[in-house]
Structure formats: C-alpha cells, structure tokens
mmCIF file of the N, C-alpha and C atoms, coordinates in Angstrom:
data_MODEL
# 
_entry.id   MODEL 
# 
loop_
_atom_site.group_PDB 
_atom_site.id 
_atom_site.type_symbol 
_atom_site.label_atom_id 
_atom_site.label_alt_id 
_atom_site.label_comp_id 
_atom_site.label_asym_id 
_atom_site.label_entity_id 
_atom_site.label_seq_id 
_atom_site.pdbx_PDB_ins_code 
_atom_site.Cartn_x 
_atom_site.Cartn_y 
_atom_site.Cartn_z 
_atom_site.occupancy 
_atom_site.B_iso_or_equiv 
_atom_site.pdbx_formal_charge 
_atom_site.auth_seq_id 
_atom_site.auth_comp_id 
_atom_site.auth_asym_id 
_atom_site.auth_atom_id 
_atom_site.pdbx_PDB_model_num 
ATOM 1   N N  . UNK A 1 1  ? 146.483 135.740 124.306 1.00 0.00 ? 1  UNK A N  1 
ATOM 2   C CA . UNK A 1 1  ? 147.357 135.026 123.400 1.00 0.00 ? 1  UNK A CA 1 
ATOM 3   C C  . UNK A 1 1  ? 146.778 135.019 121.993 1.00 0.00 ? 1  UNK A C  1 
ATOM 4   N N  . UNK A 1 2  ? 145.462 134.745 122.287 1.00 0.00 ? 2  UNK A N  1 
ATOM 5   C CA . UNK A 1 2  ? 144.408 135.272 120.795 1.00 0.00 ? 2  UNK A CA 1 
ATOM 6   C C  . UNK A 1 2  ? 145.098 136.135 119.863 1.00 0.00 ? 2  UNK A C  1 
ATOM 7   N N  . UNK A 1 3  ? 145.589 137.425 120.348 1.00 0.00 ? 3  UNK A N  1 
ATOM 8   C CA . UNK A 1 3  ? 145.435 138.671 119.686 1.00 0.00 ? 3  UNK A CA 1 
ATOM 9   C C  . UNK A 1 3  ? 146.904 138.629 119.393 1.00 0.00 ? 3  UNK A C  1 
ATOM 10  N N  . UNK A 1 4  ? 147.957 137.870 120.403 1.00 0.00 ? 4  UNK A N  1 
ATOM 11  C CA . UNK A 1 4  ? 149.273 137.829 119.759 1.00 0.00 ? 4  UNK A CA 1 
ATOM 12  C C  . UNK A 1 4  ? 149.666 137.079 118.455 1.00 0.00 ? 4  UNK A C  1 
ATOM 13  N N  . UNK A 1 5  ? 149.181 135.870 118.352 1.00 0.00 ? 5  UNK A N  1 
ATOM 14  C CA . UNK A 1 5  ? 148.851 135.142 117.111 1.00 0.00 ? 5  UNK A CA 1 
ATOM 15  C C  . UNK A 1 5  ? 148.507 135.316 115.859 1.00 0.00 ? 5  UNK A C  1 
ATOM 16  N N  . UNK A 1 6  ? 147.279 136.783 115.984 1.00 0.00 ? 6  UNK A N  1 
ATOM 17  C CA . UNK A 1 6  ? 146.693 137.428 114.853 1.00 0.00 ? 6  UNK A CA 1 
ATOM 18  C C  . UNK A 1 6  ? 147.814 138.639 114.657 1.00 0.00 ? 6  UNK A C  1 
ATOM 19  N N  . UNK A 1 7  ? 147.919 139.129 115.513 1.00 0.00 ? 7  UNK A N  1 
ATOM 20  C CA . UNK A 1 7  ? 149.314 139.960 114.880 1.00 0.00 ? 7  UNK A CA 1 
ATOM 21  C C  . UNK A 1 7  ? 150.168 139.526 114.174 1.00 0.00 ? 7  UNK A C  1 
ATOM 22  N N  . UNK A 1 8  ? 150.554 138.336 114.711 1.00 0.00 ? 8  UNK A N  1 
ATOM 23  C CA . UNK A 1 8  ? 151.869 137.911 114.002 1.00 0.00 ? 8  UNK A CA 1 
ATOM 24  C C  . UNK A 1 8  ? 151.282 137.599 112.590 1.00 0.00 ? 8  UNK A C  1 
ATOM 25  N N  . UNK A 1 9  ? 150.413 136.398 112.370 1.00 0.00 ? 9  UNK A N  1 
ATOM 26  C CA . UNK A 1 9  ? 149.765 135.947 111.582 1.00 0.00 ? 9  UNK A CA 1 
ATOM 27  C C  . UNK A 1 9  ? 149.648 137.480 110.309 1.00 0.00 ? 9  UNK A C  1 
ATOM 28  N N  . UNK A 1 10 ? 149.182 138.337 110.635 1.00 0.00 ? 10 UNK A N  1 
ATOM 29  C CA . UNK A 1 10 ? 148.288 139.405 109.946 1.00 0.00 ? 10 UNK A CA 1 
ATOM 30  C C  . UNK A 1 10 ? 149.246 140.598 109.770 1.00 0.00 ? 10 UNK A C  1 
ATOM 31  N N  . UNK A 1 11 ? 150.207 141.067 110.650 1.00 0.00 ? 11 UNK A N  1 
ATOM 32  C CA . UNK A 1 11 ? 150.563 142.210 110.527 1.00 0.00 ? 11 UNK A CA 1 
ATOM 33  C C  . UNK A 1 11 ? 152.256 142.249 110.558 1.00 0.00 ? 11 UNK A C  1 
ATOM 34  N N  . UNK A 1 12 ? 152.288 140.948 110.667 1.00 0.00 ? 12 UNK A N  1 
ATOM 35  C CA . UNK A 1 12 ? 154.365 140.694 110.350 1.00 0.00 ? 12 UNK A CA 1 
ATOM 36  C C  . UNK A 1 12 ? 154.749 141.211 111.780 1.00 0.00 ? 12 UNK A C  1 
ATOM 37  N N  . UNK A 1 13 ? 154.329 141.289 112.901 1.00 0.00 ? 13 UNK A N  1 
ATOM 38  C CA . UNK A 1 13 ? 154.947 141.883 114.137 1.00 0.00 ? 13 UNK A CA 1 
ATOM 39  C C  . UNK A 1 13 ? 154.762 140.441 114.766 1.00 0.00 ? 13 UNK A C  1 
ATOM 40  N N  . UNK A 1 14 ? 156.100 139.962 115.686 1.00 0.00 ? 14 UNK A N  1 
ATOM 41  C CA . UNK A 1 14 ? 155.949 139.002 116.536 1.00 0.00 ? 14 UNK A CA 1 
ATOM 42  C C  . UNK A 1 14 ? 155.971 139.319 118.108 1.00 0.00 ? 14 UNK A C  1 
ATOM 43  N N  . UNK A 1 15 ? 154.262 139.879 118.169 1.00 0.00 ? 15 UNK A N  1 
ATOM 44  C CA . UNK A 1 15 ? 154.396 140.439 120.017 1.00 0.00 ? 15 UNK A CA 1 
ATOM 45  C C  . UNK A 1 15 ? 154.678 139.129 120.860 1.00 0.00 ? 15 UNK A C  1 
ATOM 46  N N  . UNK A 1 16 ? 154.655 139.577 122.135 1.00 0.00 ? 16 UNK A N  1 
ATOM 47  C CA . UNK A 1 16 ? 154.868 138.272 123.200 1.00 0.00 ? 16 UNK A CA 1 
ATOM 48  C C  . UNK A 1 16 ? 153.461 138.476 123.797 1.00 0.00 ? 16 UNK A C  1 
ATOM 49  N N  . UNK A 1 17 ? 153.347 137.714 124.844 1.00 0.00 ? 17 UNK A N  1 
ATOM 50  C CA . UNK A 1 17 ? 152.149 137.764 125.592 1.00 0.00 ? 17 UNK A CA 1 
ATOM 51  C C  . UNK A 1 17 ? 151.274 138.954 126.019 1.00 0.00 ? 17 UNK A C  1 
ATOM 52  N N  . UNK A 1 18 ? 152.829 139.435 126.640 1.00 0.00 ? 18 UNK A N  1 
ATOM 53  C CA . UNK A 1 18 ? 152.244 140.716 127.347 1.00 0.00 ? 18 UNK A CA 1 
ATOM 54  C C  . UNK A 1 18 ? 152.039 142.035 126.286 1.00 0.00 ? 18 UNK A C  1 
ATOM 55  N N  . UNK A 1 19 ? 152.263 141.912 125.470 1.00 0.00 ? 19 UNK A N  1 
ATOM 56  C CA . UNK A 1 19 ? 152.420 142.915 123.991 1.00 0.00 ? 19 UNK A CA 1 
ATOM 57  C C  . UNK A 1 19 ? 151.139 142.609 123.376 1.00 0.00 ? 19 UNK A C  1 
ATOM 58  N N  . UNK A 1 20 ? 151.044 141.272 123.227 1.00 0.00 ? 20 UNK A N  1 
ATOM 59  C CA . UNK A 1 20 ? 149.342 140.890 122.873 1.00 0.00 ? 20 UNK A CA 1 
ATOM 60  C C  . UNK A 1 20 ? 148.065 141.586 123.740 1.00 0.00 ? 20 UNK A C  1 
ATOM 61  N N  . UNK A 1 21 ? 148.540 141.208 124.742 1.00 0.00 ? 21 UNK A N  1 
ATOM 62  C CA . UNK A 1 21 ? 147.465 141.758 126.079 1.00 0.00 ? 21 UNK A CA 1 
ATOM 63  C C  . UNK A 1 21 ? 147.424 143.191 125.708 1.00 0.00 ? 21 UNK A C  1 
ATOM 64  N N  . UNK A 1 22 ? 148.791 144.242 125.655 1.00 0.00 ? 22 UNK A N  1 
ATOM 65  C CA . UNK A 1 22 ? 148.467 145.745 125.377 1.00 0.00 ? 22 UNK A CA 1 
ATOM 66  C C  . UNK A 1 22 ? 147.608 145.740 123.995 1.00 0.00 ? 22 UNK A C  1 
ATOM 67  N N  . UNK A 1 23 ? 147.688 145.223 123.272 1.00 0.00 ? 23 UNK A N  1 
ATOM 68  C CA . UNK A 1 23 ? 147.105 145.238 121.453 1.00 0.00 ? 23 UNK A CA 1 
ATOM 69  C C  . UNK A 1 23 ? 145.780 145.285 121.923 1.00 0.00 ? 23 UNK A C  1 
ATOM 70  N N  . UNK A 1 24 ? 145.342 144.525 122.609 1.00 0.00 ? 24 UNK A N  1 
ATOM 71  C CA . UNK A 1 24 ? 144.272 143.571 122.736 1.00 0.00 ? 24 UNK A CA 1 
ATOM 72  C C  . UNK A 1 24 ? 143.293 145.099 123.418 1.00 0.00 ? 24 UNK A C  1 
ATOM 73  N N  . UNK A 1 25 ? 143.905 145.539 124.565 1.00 0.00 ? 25 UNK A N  1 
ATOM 74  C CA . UNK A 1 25 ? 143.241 146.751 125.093 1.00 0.00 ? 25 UNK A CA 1 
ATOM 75  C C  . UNK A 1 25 ? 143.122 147.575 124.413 1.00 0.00 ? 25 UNK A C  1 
ATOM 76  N N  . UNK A 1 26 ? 144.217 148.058 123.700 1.00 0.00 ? 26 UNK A N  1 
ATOM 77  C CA . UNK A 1 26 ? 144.500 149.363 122.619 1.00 0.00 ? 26 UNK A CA 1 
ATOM 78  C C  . UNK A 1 26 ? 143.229 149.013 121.873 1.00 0.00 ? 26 UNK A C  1 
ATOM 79  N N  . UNK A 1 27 ? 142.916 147.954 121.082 1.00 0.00 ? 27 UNK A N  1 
ATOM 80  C CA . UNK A 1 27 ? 142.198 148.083 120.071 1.00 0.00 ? 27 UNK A CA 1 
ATOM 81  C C  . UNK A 1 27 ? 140.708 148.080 120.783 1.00 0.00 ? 27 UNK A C  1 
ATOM 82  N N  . UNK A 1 28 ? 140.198 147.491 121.638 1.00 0.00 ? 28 UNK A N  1 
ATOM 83  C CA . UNK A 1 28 ? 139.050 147.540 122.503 1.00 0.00 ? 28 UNK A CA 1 
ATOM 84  C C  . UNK A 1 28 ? 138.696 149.044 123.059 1.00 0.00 ? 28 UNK A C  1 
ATOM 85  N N  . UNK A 1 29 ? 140.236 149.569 123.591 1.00 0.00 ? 29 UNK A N  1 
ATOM 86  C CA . UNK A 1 29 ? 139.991 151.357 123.522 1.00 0.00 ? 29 UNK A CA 1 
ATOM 87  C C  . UNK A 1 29 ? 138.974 152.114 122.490 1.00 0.00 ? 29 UNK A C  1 
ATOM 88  N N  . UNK A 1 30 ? 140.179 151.431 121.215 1.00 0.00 ? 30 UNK A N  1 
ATOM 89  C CA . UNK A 1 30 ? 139.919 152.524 120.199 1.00 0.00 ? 30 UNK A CA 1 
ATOM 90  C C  . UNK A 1 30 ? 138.321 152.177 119.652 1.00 0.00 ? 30 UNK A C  1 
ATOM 91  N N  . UNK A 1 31 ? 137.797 150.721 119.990 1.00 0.00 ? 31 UNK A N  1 
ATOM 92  C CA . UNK A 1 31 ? 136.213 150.710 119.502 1.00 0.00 ? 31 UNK A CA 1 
ATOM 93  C C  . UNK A 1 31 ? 135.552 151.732 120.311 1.00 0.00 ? 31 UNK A C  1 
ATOM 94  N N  . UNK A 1 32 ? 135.875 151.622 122.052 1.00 0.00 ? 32 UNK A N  1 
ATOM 95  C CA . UNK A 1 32 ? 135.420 152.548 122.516 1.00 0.00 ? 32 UNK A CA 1 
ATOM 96  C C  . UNK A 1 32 ? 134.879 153.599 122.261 1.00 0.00 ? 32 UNK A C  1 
ATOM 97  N N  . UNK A 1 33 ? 136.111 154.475 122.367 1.00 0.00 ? 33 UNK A N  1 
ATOM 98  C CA . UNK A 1 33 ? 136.351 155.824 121.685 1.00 0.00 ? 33 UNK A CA 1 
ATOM 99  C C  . UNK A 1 33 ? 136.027 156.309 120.367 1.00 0.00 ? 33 UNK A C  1 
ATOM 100 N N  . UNK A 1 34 ? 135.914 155.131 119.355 1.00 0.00 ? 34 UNK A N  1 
ATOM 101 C CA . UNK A 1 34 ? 135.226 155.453 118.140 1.00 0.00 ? 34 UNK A CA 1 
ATOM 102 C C  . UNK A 1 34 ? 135.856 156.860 117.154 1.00 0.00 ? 34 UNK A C  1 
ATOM 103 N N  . UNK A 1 35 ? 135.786 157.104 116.481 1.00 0.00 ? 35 UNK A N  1 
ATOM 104 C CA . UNK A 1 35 ? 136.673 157.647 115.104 1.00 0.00 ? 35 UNK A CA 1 
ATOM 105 C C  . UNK A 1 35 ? 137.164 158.872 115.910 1.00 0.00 ? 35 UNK A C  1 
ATOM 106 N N  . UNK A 1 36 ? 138.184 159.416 115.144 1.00 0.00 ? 36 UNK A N  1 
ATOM 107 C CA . UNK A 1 36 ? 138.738 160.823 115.777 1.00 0.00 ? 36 UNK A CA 1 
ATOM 108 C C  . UNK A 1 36 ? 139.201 160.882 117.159 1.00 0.00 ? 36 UNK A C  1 
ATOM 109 N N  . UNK A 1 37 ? 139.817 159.362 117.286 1.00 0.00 ? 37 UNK A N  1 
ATOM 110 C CA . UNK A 1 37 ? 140.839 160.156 118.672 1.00 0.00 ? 37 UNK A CA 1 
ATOM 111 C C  . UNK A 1 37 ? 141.838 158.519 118.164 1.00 0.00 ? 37 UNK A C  1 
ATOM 112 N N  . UNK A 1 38 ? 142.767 158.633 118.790 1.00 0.00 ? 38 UNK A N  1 
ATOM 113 C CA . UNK A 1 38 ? 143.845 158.227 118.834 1.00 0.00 ? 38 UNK A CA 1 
ATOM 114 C C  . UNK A 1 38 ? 144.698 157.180 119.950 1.00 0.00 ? 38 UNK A C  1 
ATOM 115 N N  . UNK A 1 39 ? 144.795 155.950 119.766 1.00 0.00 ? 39 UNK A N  1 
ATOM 116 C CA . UNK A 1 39 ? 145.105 154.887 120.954 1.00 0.00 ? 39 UNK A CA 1 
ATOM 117 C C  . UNK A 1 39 ? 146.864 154.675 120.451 1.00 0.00 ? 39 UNK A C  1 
ATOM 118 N N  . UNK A 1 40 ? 147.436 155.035 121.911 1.00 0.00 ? 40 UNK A N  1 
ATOM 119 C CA . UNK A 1 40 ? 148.690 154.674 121.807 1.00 0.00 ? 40 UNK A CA 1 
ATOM 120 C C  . UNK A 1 40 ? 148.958 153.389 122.645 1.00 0.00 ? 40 UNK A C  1 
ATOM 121 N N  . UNK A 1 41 ? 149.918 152.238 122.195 1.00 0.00 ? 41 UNK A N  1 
ATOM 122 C CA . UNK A 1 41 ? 150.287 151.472 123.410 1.00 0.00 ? 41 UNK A CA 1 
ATOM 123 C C  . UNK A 1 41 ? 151.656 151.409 123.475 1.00 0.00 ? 41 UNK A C  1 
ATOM 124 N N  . UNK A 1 42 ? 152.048 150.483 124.412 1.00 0.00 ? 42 UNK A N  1 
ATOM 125 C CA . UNK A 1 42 ? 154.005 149.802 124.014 1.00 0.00 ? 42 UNK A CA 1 
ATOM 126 C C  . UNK A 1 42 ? 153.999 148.344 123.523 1.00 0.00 ? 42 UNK A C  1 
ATOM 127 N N  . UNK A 1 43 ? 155.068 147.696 123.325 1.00 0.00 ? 43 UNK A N  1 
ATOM 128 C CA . UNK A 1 43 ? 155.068 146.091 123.002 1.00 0.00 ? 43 UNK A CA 1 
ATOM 129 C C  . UNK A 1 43 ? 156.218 145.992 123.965 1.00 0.00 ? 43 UNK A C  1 
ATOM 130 N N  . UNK A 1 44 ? 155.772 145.964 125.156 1.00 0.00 ? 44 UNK A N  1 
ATOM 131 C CA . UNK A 1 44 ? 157.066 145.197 126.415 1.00 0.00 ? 44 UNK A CA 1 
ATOM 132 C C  . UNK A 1 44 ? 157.369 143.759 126.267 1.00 0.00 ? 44 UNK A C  1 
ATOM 133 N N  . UNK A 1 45 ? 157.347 143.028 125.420 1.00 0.00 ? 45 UNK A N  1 
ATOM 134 C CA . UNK A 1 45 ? 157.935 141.933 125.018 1.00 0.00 ? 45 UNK A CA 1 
ATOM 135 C C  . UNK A 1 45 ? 157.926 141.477 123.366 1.00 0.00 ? 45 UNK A C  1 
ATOM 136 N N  . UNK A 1 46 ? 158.801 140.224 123.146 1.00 0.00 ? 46 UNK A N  1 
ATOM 137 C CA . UNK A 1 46 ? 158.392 140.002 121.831 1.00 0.00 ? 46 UNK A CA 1 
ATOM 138 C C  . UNK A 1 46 ? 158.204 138.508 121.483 1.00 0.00 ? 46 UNK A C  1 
ATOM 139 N N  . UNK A 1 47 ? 157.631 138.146 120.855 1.00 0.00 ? 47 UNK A N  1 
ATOM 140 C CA . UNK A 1 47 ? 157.651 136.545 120.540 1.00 0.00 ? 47 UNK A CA 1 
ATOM 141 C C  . UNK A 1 47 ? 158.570 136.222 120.486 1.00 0.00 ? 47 UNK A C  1 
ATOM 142 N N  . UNK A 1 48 ? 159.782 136.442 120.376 1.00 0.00 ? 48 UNK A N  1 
ATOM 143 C CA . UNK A 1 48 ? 160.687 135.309 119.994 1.00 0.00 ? 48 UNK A CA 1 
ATOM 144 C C  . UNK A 1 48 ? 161.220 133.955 121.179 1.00 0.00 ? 48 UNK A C  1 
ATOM 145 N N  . UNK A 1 49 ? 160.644 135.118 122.727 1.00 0.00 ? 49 UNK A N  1 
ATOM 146 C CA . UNK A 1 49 ? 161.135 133.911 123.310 1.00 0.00 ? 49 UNK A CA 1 
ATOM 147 C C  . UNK A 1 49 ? 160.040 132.789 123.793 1.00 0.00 ? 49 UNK A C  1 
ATOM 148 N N  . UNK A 1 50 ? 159.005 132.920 123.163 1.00 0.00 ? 50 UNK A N  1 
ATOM 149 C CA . UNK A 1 50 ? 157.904 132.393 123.411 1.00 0.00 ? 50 UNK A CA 1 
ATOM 150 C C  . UNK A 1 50 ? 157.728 131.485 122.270 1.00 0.00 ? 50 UNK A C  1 
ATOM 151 N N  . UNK A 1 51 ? 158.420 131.034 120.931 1.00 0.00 ? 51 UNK A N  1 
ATOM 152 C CA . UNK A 1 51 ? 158.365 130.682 119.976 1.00 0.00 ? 51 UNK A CA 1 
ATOM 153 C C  . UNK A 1 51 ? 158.303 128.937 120.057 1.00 0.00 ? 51 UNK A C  1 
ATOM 154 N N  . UNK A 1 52 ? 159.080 128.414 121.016 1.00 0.00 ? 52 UNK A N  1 
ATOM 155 C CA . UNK A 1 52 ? 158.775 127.075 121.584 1.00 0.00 ? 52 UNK A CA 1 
ATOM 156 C C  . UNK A 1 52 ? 157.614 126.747 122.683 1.00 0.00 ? 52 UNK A C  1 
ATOM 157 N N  . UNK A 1 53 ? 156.917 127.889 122.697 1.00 0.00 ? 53 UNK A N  1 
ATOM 158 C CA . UNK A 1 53 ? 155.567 127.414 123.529 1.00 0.00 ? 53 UNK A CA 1 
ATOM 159 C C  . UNK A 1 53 ? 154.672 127.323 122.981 1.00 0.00 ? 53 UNK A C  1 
ATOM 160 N N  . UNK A 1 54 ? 153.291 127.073 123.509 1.00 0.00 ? 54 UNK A N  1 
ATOM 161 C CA . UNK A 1 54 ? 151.703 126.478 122.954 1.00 0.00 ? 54 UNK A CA 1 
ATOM 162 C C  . UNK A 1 54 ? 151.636 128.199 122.060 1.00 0.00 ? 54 UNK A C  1 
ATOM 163 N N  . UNK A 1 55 ? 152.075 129.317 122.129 1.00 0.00 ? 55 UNK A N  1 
ATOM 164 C CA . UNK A 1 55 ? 151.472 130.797 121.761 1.00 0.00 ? 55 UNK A CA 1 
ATOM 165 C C  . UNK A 1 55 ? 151.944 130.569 120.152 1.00 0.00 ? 55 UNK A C  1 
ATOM 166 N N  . UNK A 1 56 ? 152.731 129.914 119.636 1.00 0.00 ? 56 UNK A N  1 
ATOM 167 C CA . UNK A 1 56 ? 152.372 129.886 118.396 1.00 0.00 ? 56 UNK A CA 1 
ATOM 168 C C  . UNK A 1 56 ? 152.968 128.354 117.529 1.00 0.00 ? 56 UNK A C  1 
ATOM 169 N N  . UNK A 1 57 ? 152.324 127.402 118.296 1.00 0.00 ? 57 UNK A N  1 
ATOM 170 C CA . UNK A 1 57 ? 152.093 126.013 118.034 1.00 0.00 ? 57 UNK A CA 1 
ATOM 171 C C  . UNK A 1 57 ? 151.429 125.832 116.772 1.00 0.00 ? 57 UNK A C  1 
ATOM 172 N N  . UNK A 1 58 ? 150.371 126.947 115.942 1.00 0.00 ? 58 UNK A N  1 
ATOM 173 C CA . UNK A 1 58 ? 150.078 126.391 115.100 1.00 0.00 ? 58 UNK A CA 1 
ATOM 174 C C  . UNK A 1 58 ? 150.519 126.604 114.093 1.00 0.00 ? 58 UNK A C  1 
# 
C-alpha cells in the first residue's frame, strides 16, 4: 500500500492495491537487474475504488 500512495502522491497515477504490489516488484526487479535491461509490469486495478479506505486516508 506503501508504494500505491507514493505513486499517486509522486507520479499523478492512482494505482489500487494490487497495481501497487506490481510497482513495488517492478521496481525491486529493476534494482536487481541494474542499468541496461528493462522491467515491464500491468496496473490490474486502480485507486478509485479504494479512495474511501485507510490506502489513501492521508
């Protein structure tokens, strides 16, 4: 939920939970993997219906 928050917050995209969770791997990939390769994910949900819950209360 961390990483859905900072998206929204930071990058104007309102993921949902499970869209956070892919971000969250994607970008942990790409430290992985380190420069010169390329992390794709999906966003299978979106904040909006999550907008009355604790995920973006603040």
């Amino acid at each position: 939920m961390k990483t859905a928050c900072e998206v929204a917050k930071n990058e104007g995209f309102l993921p949902g939970i499970f869209a956070g969770a892919n971000i969250h791997g994607a970008i942990e990939l790409a430290k992985k993997l380190g420069k010169g390769h390329a992390v794709v994910t999906v966003s299978p949900d979106g904040g909006d219906r999550y907008l009355s819950t604790a995920l973006f209360n603040e």
